[in-house]
C-alpha positions in Angstrom: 0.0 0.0 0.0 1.8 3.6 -0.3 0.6 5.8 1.7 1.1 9.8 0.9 0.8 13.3 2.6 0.2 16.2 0.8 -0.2 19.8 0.7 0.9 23.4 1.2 4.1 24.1 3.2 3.5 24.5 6.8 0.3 22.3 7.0 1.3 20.0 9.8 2.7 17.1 7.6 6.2 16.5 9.3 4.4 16.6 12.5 2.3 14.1 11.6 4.4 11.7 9.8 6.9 12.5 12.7 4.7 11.0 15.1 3.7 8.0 12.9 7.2 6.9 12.3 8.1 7.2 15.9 5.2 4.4 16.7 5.5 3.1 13.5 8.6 2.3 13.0 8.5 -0.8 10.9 6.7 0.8 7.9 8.4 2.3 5.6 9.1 6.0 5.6 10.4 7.9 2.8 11.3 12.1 3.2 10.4 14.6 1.8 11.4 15.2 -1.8 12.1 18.9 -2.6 14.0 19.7 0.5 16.2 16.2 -0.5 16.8 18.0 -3.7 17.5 21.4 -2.4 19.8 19.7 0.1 21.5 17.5 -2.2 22.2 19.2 -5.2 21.7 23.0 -3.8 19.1 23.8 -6.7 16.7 26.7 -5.6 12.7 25.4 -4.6 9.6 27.1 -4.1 9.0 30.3 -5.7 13.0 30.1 -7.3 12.3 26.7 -8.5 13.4 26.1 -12.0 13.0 23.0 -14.8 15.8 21.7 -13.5 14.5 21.4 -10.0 11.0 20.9 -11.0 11.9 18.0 -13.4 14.1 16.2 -10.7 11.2 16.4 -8.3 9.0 15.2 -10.6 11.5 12.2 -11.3 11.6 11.3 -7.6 7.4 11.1 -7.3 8.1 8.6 -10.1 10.7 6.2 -8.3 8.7 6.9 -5.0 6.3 5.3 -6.7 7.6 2.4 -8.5 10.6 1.7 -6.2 10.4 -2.1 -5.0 9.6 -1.4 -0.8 9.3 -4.3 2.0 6.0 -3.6 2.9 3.5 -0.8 2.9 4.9 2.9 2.2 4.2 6.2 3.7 5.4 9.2 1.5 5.9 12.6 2.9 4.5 14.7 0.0 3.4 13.2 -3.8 3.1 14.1 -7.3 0.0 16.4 -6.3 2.7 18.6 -4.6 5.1 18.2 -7.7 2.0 19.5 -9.9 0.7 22.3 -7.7 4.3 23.8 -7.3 5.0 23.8 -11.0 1.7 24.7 -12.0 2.2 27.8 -9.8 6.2 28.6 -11.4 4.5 28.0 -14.8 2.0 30.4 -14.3 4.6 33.0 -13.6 6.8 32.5 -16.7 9.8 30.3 -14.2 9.6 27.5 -16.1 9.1 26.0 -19.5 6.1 24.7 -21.1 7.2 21.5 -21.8 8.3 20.8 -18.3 4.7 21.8 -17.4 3.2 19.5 -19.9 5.8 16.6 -18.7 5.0 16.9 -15.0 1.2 17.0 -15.9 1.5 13.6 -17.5 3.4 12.4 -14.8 0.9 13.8 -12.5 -2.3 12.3 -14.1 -0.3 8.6 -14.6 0.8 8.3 -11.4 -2.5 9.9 -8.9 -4.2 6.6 -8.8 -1.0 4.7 -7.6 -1.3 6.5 -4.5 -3.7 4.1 -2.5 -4.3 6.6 0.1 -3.4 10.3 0.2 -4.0 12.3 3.5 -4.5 16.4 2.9 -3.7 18.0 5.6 -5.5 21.6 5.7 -4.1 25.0 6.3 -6.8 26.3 8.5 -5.3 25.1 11.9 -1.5 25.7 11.0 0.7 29.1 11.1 2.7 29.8 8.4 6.3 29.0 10.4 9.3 29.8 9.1 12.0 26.7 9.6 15.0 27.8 7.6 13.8 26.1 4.2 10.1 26.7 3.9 8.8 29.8 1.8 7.2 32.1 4.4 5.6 34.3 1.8 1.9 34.4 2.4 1.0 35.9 -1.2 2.8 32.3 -2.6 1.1 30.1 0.0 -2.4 31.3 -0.8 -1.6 30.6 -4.5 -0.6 27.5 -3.8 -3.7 27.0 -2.1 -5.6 27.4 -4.9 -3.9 25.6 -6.5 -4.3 22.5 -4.2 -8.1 22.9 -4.3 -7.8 22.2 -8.3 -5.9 19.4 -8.2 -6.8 18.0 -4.7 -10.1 17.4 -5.7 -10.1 16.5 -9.1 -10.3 12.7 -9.8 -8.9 12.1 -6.6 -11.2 9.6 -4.9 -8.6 8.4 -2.0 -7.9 11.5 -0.7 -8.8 12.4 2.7 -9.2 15.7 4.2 -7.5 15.8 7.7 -7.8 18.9 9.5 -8.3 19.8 13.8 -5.6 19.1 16.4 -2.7 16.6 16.0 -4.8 14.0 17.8 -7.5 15.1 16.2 -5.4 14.6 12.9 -4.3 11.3 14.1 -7.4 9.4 14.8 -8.9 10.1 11.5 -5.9 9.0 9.6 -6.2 6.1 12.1 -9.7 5.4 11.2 -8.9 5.6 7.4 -6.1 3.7 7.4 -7.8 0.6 9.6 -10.7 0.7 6.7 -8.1 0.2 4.3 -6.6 -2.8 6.1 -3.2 -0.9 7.3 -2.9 -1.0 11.0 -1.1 1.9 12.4 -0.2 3.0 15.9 -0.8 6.3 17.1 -0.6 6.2 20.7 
């Protein structure tokens, strides 16, 4: 089964997954992709992202996906995230139209591999600032928008989490018990 998170930065995702691996932590976990990029090969994200960077995260939804894994598979962010953030650079003229067209088709093959994906909404999370994140509240509304296209279009195993952590917790608990994935979170 893989398992995903996704949406806008600063959403409650790492807090979330943090807590899952902790009690969890014979499932397997795989980071985040952007910051592994940004990291790794110093290419700019978020609003400075670029086709190089956009294409390479797009690459990395794809192997997430397809990668051989012992087990079940929780992903911390999906191709929805690839698509929303390069949706939003194309519409400001940052990257090309044919890496837009790409990660669209990579998008639309691989959003029904994800057997699960949990949204996690913005309405109970500050924007904080962590030393990578884009704290620009103009961008994160856009990509907001965005999210609300794409989250909801032809994307019948996503789940809306939203409330406190526990909150968030026991519904992702309830979800994933439905689906036959037994997960602590106490």
């Amino acid at each position: 089964m893989i398992v995903s998170f996704t949406g806008a930065q600063s959403t409650g995702k790492t807090t979330l997954l943090k807590k899952i691996r902790d009690l969890n932590p014979d499932l397997n976990f795989i980071d985040e992709v952007t910051r592994r990029i940004k990291r790794e090969y110093d290419l700019p994200i978020n609003e400075k992202g670029g086709d190089l960077t956009q294409s390479m995260i797009m690459t990395d939804h794809i192997a997430n996906v397809y990668r051989k894994y012992d087990g079940d598979v929780i992903l911390d962010r999906c191709a929805i995230d690839g698509i929303v953030y390069t949706h939003w650079l194309y519409n400001k003229l940052l990257i090309s139209e044919d890496v837009f067209n790409w990660s669209r088709l990579i998008y639309k093959q691989l959003r029904s591999k994800y057997d699960v994906i949990f949204y996690t909404s913005p309405d109970d999370i500050p924007l904080v600032d962590d030393g990578e994140r884009s704290i620009d509240v103009k961008f994160r509304e856009e990509i907001l928008d965005l999210f609300a296209v794409y989250s909801y279009t032809d994307n019948r195993n996503m789940f809306l989490v939203k409330g406190t952590v526990e909150e968030r917790l026991e519904h992702i608990k309830e979800v994933l018990d439905k689906k036959g994935l037994d997960i602590k979170i106490k």
